[in-house]
N, CA, C and O of each residue as an XYZ file, in Angstrom:
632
protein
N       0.856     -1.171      0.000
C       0.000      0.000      0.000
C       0.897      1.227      0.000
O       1.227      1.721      1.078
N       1.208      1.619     -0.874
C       2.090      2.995     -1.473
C       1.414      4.038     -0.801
O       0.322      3.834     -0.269
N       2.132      5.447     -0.775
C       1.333      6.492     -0.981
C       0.413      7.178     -2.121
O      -0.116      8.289     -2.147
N       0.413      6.177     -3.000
C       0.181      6.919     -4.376
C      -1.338      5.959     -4.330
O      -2.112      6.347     -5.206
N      -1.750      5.096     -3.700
C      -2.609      3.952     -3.524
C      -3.659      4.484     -2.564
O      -4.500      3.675     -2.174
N      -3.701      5.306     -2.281
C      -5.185      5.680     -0.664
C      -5.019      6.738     -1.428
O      -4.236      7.320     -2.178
N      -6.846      6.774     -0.582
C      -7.665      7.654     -1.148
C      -7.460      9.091     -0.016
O      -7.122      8.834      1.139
N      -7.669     10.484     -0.403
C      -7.400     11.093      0.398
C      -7.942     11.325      1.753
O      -7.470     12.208      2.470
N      -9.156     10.378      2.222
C      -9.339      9.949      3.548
C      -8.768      9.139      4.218
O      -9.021      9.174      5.422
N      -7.924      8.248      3.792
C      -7.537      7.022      4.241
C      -6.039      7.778      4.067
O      -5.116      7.572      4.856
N      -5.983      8.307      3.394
C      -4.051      9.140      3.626
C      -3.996     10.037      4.961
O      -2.992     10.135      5.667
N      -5.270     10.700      5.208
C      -5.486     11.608      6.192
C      -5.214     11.044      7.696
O      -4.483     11.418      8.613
N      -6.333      9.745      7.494
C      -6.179      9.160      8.992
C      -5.007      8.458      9.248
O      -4.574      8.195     10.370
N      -4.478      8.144      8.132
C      -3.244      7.471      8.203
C      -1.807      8.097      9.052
O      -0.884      7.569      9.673
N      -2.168      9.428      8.718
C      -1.271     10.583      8.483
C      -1.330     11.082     10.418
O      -0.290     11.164     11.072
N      -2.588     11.325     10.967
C      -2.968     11.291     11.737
C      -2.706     10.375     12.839
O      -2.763     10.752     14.009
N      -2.305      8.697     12.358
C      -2.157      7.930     13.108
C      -0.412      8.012     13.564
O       0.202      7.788     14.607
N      -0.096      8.379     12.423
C       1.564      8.882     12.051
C       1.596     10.149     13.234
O       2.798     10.336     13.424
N       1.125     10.723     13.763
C       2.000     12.024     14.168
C       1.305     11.426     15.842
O       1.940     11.669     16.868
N       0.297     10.843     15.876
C      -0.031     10.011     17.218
C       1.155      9.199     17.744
O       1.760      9.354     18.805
N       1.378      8.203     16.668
C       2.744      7.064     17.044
C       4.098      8.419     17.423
O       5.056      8.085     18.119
N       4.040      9.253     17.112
C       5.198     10.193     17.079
C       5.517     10.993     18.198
O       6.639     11.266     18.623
N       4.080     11.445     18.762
C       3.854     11.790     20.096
C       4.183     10.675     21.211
O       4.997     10.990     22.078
N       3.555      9.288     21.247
C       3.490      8.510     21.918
C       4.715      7.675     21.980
O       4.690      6.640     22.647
N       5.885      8.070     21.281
C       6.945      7.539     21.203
C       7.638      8.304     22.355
O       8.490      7.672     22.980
N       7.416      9.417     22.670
C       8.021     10.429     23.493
C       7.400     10.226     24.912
O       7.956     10.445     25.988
N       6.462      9.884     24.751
C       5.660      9.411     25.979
C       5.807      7.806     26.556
O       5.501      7.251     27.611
N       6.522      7.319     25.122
C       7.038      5.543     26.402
C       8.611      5.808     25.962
O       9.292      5.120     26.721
N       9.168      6.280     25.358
C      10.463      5.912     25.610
C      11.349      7.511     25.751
O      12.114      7.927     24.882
N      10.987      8.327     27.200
C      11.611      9.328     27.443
C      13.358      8.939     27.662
O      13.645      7.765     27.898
N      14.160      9.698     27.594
C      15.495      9.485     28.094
C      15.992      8.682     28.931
O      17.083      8.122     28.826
N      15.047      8.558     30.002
C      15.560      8.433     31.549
C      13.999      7.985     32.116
O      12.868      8.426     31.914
N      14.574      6.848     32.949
C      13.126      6.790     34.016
C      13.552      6.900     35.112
O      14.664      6.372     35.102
N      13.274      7.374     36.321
C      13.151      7.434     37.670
C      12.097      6.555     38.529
O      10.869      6.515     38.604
N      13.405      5.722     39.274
C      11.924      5.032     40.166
C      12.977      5.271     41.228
O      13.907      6.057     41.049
N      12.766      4.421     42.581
C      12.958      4.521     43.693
C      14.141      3.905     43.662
O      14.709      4.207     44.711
N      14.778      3.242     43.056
C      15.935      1.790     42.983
C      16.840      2.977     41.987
O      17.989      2.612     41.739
N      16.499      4.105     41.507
C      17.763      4.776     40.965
C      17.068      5.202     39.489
O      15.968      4.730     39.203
N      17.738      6.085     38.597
C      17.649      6.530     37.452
C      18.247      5.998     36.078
O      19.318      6.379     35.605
N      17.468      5.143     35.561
C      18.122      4.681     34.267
C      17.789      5.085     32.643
O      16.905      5.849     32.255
N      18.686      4.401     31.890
C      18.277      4.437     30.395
C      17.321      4.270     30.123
O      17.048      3.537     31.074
N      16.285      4.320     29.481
C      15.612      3.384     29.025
C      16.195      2.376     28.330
O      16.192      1.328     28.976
N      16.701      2.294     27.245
C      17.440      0.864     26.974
C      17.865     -0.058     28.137
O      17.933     -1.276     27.977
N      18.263      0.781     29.776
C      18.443     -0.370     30.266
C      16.922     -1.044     31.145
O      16.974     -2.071     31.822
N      15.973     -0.430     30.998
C      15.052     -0.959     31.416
C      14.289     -1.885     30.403
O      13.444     -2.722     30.716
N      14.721     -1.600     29.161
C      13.606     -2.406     27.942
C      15.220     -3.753     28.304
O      14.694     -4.860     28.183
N      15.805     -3.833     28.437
C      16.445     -5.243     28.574
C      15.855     -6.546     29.661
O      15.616     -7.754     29.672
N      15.822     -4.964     30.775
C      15.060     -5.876     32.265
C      13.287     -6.453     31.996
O      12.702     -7.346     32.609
N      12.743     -5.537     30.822
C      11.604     -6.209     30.839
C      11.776     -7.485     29.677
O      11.085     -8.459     29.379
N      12.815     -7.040     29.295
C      12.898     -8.198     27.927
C      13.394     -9.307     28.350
O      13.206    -10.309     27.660
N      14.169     -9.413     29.616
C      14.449    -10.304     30.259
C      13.353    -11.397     31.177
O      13.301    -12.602     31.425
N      12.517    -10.109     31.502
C      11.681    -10.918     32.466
C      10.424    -11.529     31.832
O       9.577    -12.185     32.438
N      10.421    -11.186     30.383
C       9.223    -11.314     29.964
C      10.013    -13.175     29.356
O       9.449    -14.236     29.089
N      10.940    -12.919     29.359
C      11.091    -14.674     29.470
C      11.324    -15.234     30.751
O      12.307    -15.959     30.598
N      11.095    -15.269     31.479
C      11.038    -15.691     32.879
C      12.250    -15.426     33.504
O      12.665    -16.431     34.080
N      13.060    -14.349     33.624
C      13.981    -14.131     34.323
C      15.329    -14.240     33.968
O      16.270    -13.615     34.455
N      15.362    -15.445     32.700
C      16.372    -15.855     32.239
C      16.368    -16.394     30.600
O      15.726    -17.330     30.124
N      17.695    -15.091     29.655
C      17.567    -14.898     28.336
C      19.139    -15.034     27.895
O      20.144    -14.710     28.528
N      19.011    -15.630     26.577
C      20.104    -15.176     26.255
C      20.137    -13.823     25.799
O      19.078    -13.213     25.951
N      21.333    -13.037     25.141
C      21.513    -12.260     24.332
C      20.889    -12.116     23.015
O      20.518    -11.046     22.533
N      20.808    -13.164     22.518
C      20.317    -13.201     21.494
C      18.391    -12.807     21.154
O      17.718    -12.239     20.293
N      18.181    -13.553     22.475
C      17.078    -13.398     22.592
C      16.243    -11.848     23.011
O      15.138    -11.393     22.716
N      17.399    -11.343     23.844
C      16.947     -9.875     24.048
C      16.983     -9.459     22.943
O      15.884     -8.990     22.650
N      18.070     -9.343     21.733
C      18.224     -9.016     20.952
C      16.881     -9.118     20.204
O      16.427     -8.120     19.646
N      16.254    -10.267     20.180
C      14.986    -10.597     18.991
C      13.949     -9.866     19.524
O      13.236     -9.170     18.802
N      13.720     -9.990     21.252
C      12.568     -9.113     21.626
C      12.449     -7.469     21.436
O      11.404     -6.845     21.249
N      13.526     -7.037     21.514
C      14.204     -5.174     21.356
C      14.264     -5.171     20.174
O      14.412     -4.060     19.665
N      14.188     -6.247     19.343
C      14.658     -5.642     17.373
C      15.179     -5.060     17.434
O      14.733     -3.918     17.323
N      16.981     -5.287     17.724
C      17.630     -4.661     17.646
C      19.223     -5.744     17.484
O      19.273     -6.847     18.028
N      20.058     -5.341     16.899
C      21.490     -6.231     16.460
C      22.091     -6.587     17.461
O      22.559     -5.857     18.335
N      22.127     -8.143     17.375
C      23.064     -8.988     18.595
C      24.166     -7.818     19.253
O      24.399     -7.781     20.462
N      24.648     -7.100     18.500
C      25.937     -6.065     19.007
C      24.905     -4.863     20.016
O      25.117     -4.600     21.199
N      24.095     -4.441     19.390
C      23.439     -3.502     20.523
C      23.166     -4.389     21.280
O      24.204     -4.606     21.905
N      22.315     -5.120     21.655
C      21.700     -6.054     22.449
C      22.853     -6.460     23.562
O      22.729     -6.602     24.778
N      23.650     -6.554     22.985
C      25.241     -6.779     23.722
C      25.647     -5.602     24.618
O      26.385     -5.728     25.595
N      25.180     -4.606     24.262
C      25.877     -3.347     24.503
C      25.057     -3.092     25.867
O      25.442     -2.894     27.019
N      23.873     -3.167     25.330
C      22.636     -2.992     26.511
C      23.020     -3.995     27.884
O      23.318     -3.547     28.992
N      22.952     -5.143     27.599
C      23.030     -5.696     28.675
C      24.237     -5.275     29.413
O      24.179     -4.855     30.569
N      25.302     -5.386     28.758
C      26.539     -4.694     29.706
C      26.025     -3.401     30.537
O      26.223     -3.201     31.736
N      25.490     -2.768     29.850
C      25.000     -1.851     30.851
C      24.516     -1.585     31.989
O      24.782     -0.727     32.831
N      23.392     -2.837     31.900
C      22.473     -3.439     32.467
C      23.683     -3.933     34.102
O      23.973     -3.407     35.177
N      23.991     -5.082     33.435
C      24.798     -5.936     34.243
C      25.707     -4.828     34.933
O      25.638     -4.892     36.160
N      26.567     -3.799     34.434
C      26.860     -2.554     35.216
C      26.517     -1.435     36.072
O      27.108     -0.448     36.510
N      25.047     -2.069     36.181
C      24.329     -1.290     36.885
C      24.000     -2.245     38.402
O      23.609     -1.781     39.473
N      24.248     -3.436     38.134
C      24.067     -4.787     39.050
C      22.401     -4.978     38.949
O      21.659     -5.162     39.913
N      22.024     -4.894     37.621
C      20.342     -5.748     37.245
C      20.681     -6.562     36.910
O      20.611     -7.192     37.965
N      21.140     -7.372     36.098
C      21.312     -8.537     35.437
C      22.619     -8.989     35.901
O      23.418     -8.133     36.280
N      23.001    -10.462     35.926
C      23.959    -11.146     35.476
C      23.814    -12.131     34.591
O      22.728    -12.567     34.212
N      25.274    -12.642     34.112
C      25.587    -13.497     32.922
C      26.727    -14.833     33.787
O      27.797    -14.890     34.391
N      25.180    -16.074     33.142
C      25.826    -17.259     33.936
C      25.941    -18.611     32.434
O      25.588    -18.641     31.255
N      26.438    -19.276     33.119
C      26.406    -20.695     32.281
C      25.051    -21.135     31.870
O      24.321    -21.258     32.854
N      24.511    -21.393     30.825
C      22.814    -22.389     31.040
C      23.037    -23.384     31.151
O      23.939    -24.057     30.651
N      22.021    -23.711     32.020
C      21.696    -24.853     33.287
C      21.622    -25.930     31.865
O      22.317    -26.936     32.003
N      20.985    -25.843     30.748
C      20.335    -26.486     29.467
C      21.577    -27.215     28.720
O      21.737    -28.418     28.514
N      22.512    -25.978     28.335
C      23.610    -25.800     27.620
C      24.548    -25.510     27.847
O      24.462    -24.286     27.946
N      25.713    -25.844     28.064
C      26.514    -25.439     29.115
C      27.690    -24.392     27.874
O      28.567    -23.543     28.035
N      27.168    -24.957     26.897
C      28.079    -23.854     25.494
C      27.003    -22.081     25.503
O      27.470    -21.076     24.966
N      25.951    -22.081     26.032
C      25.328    -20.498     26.170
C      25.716    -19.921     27.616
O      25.836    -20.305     28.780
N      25.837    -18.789     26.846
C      25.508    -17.898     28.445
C      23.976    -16.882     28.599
O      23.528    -16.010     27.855
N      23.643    -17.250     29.442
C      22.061    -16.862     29.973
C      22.700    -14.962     30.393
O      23.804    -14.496     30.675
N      21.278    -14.353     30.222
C      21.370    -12.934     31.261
C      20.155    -13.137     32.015
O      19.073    -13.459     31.523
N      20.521    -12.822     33.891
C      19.314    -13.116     34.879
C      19.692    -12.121     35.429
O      20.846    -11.707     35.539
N      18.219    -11.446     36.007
C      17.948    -11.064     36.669
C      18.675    -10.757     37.902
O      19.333    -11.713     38.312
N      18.756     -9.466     38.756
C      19.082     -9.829     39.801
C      18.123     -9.374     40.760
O      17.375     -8.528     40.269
N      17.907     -9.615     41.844
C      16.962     -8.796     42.172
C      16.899     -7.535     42.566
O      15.967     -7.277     43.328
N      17.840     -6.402     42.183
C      17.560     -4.889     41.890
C      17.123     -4.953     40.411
O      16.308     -4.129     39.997
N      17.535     -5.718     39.756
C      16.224     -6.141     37.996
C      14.816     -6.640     38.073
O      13.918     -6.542     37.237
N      14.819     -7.432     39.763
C      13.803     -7.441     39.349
C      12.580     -6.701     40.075
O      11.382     -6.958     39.958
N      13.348     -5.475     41.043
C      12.771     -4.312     41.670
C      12.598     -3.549     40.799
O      11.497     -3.002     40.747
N      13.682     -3.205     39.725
C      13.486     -2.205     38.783
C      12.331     -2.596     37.528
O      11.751     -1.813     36.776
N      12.253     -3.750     37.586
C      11.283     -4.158     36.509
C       9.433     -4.404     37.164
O       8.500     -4.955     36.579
N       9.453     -3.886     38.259
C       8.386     -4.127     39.282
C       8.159     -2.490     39.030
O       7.174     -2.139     38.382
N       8.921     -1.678     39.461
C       8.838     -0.467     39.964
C       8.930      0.520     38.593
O       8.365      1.613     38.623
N       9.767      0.026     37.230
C       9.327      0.497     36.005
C       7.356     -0.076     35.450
O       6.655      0.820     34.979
N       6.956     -1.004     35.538
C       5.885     -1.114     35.316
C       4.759     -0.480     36.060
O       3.636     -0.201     35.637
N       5.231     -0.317     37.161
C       4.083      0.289     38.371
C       4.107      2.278     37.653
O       3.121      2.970     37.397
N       5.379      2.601     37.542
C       5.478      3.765     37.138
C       4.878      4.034     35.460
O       4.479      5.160     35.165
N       4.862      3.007     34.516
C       4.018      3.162     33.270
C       2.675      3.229     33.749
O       2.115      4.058     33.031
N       1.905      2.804     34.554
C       0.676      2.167     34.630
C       0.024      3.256     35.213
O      -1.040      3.729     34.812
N       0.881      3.765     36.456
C       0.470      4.855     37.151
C       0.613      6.563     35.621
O       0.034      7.649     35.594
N       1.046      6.297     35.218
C       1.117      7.379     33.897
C      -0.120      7.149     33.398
O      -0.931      8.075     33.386
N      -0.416      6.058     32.975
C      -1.331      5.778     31.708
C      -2.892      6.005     33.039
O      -3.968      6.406     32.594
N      -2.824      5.861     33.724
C      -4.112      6.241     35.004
C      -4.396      7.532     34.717
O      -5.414      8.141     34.390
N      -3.134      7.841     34.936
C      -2.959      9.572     35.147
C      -4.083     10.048     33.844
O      -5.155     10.642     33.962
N      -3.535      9.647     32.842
C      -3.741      9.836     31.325
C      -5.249      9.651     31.336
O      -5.870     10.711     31.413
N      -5.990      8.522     31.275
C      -6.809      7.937     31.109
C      -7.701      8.086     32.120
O      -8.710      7.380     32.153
N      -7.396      9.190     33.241
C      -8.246      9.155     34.635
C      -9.812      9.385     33.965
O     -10.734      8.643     34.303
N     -10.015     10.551     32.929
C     -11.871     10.645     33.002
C     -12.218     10.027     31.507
O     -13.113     10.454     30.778
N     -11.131      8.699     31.136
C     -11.998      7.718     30.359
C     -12.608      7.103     30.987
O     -12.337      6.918     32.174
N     -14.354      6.222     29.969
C     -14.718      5.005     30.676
C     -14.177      4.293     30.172
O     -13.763      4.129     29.025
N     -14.133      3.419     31.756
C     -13.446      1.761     31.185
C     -13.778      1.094     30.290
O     -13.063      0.111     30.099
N     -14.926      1.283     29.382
C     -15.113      0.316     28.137
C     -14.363      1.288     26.519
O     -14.143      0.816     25.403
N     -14.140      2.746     27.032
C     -13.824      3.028     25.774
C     -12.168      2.616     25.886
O     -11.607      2.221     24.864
N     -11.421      2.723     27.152
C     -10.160      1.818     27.737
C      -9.941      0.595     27.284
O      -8.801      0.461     26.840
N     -10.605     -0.341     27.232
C     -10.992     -1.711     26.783
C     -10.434     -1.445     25.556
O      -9.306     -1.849     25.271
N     -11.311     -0.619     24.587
C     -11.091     -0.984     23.209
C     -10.135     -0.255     22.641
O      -9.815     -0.360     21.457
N      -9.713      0.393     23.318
C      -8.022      1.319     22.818
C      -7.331     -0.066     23.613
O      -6.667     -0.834     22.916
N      -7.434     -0.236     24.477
C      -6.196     -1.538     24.654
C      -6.569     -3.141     23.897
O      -5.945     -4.191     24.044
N      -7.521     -2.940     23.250
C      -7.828     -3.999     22.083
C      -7.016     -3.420     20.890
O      -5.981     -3.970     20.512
N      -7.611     -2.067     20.186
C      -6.819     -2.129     19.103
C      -5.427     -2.015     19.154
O      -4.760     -2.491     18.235
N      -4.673     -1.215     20.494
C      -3.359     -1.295     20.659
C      -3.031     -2.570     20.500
O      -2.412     -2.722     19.448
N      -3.180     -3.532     21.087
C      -3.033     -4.884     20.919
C      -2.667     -5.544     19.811
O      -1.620     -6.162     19.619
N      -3.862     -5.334     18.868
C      -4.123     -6.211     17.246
C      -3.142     -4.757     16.464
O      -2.503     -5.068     15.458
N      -3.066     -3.498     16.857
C      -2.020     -2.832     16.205
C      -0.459     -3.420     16.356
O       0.232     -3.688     15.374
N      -0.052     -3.565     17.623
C       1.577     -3.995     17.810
C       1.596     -5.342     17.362
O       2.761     -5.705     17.204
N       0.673     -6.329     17.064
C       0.324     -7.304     16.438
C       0.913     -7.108     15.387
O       2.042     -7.444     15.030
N      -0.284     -6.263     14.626
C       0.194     -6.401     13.207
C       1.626     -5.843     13.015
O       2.365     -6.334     12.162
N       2.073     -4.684     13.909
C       3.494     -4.441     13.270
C       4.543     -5.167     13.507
O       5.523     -5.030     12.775
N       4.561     -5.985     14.452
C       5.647     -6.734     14.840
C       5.681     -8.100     13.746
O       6.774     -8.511     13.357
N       4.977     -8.461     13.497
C       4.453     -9.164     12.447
C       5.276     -8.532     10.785
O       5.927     -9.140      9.936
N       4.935     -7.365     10.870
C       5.425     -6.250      9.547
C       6.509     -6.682     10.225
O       6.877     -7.791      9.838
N       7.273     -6.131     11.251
C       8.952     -5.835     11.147
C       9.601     -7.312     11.041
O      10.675     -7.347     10.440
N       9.081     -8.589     11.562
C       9.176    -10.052     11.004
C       9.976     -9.778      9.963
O      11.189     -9.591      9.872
N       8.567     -9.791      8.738
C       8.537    -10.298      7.250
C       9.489     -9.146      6.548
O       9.775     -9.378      5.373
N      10.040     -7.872      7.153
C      10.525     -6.966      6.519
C      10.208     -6.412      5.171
O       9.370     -7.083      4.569
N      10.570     -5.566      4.660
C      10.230     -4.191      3.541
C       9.306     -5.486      2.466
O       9.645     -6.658      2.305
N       8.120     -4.790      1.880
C       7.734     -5.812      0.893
C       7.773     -4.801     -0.130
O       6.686     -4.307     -0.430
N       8.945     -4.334     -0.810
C       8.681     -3.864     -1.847
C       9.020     -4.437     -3.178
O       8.687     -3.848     -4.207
């Protein structure tokens, strides 16, 4: 679907949805988050959730696939991470040729206390919605990061 392909309503909302994602990019991934456990990157907090969202324990590689982002960044991040004393890097229990990144538990305070601090934002945000029009913005958000993660998969179809 080109630009040369929509009709000028469907370019409009499109266009519209474009400067939304643009705003809301600034609104989840500011510089810096502050919680109680200290002030970090964001990159080093998208590792700790990328970590935990596999149960505590990832390779590199795997952060790498969840962040879409190159084994070498992904690399870069966690050092960070691990320099901050969130994560460490051990032998797998599985494989004894990988090395795992876990959690430590200031990763997994910071990954408690980064989610509590999104949630409490999006309250903030959302205080005089009703909960059913809530519902269905966190439905289409849903089937939206769906479909794009899906897009960034299959890469450029041109």
């Amino acid at each position: 679907m080109g630009g040369t392909d929509l009709d000028d309503y469907l370019r409009a909302r499109l266009e519209g949805i474009d400067l939304a994602l643009m705003q809301l990019r600034r609104f989840v991934s500011g510089s810096a988050v502050d919680v109680e456990v200290g002030r970090f990157e964001m990159s080093t907090v998208l590792v700790i959730d990328a970590v935990s969202r596999q149960g505590g324990r990832a390779t590199v590689g795997a952060v790498a696939s969840e962040l879409r982002v190159a084994p070498t960044t992904a690399t870069r991040f966690v050092d960070r991470a691990q320099g901050a004393g969130l994560v460490t890097r051990a032998t797998s229990l599985e494989d004894g040729r990988r090395v795992e990144v876990l959690l430590t538990d200031a990763g997994r305070e910071l990954d408690a206390q980064a989610l509590d601090f999104r949630v409490a934002r999006l309250a903030r945000v959302l205080v005089d919605w009703d909960p059913s029009r809530i519902a269905r913005l966190a439905a289409d958000l849903e089937a939206f990061a769906e479909a794009a993660d899906a897009d960034d998969r299959e890469g450029p179809r041109n």
